[in-house]
LUMVODO-71925 format. One record per residue: residue number from 1; residue in three letters; x negated, y, z of N, C-alpha, C in turn. Coordinates in steps of 0.2 Angstrom, whole numbers, plus 5000, padded with zeros to 4 digits. Last residue first. Layout:
BEGIN
ATOM  lumdo  fike   n_x   n_y   n_z  ca_x  ca_y  ca_z   c_x   c_y   c_z
ATOM    NUM   ala     X     Y     Z     X     Y     Z     X     Y     Z
...
// end
This chain:
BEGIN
ATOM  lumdo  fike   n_x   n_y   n_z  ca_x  ca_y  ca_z   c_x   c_y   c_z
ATOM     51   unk  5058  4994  5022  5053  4996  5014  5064  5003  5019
ATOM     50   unk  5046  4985  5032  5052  4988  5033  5052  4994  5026
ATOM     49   unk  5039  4969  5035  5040  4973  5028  5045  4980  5030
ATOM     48   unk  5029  4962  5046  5035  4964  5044  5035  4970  5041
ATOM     47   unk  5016  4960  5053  5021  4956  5054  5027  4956  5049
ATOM     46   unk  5004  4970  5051  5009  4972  5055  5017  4967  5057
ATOM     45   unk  4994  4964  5045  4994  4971  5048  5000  4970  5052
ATOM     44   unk  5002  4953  5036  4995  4951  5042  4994  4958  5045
ATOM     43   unk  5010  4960  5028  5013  4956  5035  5005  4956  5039
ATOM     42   unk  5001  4966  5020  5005  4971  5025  5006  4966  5032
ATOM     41   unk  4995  4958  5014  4993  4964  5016  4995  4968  5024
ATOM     40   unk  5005  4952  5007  5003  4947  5010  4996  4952  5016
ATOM     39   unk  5010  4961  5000  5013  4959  5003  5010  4956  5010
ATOM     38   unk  4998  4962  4993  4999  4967  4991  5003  4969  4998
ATOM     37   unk  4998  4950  4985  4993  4952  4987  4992  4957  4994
ATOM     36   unk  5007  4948  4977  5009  4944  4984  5004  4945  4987
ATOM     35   unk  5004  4960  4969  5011  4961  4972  5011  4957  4977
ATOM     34   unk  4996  4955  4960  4993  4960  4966  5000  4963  4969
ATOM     33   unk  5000  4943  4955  4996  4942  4959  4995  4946  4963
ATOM     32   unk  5010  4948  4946  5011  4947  4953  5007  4944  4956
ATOM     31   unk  5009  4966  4939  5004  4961  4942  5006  4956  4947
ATOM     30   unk  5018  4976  4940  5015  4972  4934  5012  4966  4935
ATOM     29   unk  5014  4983  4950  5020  4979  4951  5020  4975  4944
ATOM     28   unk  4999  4982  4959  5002  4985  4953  5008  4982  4952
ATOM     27   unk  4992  4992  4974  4997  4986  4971  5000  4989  4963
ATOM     26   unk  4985  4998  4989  4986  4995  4982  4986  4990  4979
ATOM     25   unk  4996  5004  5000  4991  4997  5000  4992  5000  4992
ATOM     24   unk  4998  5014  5014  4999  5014  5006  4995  5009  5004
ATOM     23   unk  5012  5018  5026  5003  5015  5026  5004  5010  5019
ATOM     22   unk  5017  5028  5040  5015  5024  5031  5008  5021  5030
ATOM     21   unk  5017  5029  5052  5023  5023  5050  5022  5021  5040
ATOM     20   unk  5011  5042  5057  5007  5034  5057  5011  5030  5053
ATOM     19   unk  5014  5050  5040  5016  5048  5045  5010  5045  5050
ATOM     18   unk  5007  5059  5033  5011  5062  5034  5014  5061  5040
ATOM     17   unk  4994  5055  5031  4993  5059  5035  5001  5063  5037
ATOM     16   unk  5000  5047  5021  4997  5043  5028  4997  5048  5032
ATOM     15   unk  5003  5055  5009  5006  5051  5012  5006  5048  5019
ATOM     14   unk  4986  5060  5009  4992  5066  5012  4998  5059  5013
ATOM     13   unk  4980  5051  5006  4977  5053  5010  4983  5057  5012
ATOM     12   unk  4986  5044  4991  4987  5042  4999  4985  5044  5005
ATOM     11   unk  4982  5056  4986  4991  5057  4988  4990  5050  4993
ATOM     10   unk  4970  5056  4986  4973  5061  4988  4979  5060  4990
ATOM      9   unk  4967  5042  4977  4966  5044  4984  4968  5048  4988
ATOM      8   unk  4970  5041  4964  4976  5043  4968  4977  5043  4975
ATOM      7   unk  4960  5035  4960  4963  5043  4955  4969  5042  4961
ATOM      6   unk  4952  5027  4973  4952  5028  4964  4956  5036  4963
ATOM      5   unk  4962  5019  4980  4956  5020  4980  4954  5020  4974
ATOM      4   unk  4974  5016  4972  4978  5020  4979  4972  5023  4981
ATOM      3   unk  4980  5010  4961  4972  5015  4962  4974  5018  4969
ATOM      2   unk  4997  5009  4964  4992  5007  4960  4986  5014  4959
ATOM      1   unk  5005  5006  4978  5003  5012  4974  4997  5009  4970
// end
């Protein structure tokens, strides 16, 4: 989610709040730097992408 911290705080505070299983990183898809940024986020959290 791009501005995840910024203008779109709220929906990742209700998204998160909806599961523990979500968890909202931000990422522009435009960007691949913040895409393997983004990725490379997630595994070191948790090992594995389940999209």
């Amino acid at each position: 989610m791009r501005n995840a911290i910024g203008k779109n705080t709220a929906v990742k505070t209700e998204l998160e709040a909806y599961s523990a299983h979500i968890k909202v990183v931000d990422m522009d898809v435009t960007n691949e730097t913040s895409v393997k940024e983004a990725i490379d986020c997630i595994l070191a959290e948790t090992g594995k992408i389940d999209i």
